[in-house]
C-alpha positions as CSV (number, residue, x, y, z in Angstrom):
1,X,-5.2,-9.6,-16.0
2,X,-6.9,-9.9,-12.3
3,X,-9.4,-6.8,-11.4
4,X,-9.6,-5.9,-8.0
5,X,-11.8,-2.9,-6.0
6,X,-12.4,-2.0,-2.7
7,X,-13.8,0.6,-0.4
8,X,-11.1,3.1,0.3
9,X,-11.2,5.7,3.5
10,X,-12.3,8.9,3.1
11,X,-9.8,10.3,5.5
12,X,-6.0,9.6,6.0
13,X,-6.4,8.6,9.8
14,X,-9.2,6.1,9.3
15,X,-8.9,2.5,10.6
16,X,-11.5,0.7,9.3
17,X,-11.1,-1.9,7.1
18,X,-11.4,-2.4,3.7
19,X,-12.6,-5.7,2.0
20,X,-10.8,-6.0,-1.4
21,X,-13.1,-8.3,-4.0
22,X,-13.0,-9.3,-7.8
23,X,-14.8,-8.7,-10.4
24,X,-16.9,-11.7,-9.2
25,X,-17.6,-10.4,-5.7
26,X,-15.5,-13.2,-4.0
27,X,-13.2,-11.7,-1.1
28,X,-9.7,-11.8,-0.8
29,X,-9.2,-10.0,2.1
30,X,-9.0,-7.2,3.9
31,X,-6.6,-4.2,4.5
32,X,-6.1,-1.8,7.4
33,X,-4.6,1.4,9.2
34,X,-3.8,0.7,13.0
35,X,-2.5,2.8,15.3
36,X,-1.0,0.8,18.3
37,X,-3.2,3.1,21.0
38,X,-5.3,6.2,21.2
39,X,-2.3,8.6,22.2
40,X,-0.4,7.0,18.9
41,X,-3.5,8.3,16.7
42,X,-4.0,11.6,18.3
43,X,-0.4,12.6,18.5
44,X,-0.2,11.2,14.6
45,X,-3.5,13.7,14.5
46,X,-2.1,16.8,16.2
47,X,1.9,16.5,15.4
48,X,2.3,14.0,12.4
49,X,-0.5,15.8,10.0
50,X,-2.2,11.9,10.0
51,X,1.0,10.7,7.9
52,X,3.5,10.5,10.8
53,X,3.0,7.0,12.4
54,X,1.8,5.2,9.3
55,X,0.9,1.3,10.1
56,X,-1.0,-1.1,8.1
57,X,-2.1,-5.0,8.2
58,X,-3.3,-7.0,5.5
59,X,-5.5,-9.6,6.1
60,X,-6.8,-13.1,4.4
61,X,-10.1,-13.8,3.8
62,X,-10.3,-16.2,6.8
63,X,-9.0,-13.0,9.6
64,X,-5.5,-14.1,9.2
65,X,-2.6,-11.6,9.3
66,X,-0.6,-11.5,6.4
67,X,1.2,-8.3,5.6
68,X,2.6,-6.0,7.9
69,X,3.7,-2.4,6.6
70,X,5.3,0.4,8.5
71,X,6.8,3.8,8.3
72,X,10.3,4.3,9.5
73,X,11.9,7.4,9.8
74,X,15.4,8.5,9.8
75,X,17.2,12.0,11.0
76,X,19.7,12.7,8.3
77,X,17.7,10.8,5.5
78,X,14.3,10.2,3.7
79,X,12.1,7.7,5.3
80,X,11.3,4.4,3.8
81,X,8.8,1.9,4.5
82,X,9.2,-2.0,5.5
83,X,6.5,-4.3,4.0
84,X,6.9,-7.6,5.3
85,X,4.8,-10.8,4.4
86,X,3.9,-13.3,7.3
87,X,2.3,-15.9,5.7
88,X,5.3,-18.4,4.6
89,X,8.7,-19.9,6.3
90,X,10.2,-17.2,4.3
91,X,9.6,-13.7,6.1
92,X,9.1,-12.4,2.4
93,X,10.2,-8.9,3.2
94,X,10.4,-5.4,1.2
95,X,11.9,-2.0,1.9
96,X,10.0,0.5,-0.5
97,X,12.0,4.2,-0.7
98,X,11.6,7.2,-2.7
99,X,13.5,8.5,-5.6
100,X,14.3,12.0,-5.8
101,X,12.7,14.6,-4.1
102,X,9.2,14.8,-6.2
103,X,6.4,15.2,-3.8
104,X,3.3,15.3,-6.7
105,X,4.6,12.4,-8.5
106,X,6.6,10.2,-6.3
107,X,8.6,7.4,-7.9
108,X,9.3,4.7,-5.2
109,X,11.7,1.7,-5.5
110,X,10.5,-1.8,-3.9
111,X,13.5,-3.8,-3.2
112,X,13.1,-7.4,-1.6
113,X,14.2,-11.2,-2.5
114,X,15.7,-10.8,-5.3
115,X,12.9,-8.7,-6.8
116,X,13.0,-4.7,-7.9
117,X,9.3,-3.0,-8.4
118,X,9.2,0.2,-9.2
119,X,6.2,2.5,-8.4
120,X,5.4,5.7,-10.8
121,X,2.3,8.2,-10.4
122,X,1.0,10.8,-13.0
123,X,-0.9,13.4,-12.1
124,X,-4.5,12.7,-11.6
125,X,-3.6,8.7,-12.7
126,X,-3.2,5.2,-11.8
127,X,0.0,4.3,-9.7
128,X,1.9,2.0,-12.1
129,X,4.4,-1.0,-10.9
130,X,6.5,-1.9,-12.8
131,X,9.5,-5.1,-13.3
132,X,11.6,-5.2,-15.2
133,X,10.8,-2.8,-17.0
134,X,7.1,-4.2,-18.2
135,X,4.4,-2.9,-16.5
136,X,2.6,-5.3,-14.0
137,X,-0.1,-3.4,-11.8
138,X,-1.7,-0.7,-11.3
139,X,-3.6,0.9,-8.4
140,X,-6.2,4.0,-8.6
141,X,-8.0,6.1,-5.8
142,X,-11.0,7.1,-7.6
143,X,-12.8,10.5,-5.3
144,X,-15.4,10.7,-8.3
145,X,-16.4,7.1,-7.7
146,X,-16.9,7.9,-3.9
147,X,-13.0,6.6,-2.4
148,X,-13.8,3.3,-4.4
149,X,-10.4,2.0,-4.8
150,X,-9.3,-0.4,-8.1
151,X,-6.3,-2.7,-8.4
152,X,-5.1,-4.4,-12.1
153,X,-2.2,-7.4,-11.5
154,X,-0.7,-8.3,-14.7
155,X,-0.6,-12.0,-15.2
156,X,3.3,-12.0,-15.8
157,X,3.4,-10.4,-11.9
158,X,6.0,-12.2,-9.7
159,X,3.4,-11.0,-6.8
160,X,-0.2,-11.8,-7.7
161,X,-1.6,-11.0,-4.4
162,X,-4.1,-7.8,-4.6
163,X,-3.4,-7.1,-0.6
164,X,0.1,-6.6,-1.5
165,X,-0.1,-3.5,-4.0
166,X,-3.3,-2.6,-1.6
167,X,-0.9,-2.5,0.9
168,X,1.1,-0.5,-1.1
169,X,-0.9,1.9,-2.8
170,X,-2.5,3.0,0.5
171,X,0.9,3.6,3.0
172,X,3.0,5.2,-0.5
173,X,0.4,7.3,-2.1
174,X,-3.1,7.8,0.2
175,X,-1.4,8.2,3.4
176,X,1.8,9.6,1.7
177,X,5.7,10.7,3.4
């Protein structure tokens, strides 16, 4: 098992970014909200209660761009999120959407390239993945440990990259639908 942390935000509009390390110390990158200009964050502010426009980047240790995430919304149905890797030839890309209607302990299903994740939340606990059925990370906002974030990746993980359920764990659960 790989250990992660990192400094989360203490608010859901902030967009500074957050360095995730290992257990060690050593960086492996860096995660973000963005807004694409100053009327997009104050309208998100004023209209969206700071969960409307919902962007976020994901970055290498070296400043290169390699996850993109977004909101999308819908008028007849539930919105659903696009997480998209940029870093290969293959455009890697995810569409993460709710099931049911629970709104204190979403369940989320990550479908992409041949892959199914599932996302579960208890109550006051760590978001869980899970494929096929075996549980393969977890992700945990901690307010007691002052909005220090931890991510656990499973060795058996198809994905092994902590920026991905970073990604993840901040645009499904921090920032929310």
């Amino acid at each position: 098992m790989n250990t992660y942390s990192y400094q989360g935000p203490y608010v859901k509009s902030s967009t500074v970014r957050a360095t995730i390390k290992d257990v060690n110390g050593k960086e492996h990158g860096s995660i973000e909200r963005y807004f694409k200009s100053i009327f997009h964050r104050i309208f998100d502010m004023w209209i969206g209660e700071n969960k409307l426009i919902s962007t976020f980047r994901a970055f290498n240790e070296k400043g290169i761009q390699l996850i993109a995430a977004k909101k999308n919304h819908y008028k007849l149905k539930k919105s659903d999120f696009d997480i998209q890797f940029l870093n290969d030839d293959s455009k890697e890309k995810f569409i993460a959407r709710q099931k049911g209607m629970d709104i204190l302990t979403p369940e989320y299903v990550i479908t992409g390239n041949n892959l199914e994740i599932i996302s579960k939340k208890g109550i006051l606990d760590w978001v869980k993945f899970y494929e096929g059925g075996k549980e393969i990370a977890r992700w945990k906002f901690s307010i007691k440990e002052k909005f220090k974030v931890n991510v656990e990746i499973e060795d058996i993980a198809t994905i092994k990259d902590p920026l991905f359920y970073s990604v993840l764990g901040q645009i499904l659960y921090f920032v929310g639908d």
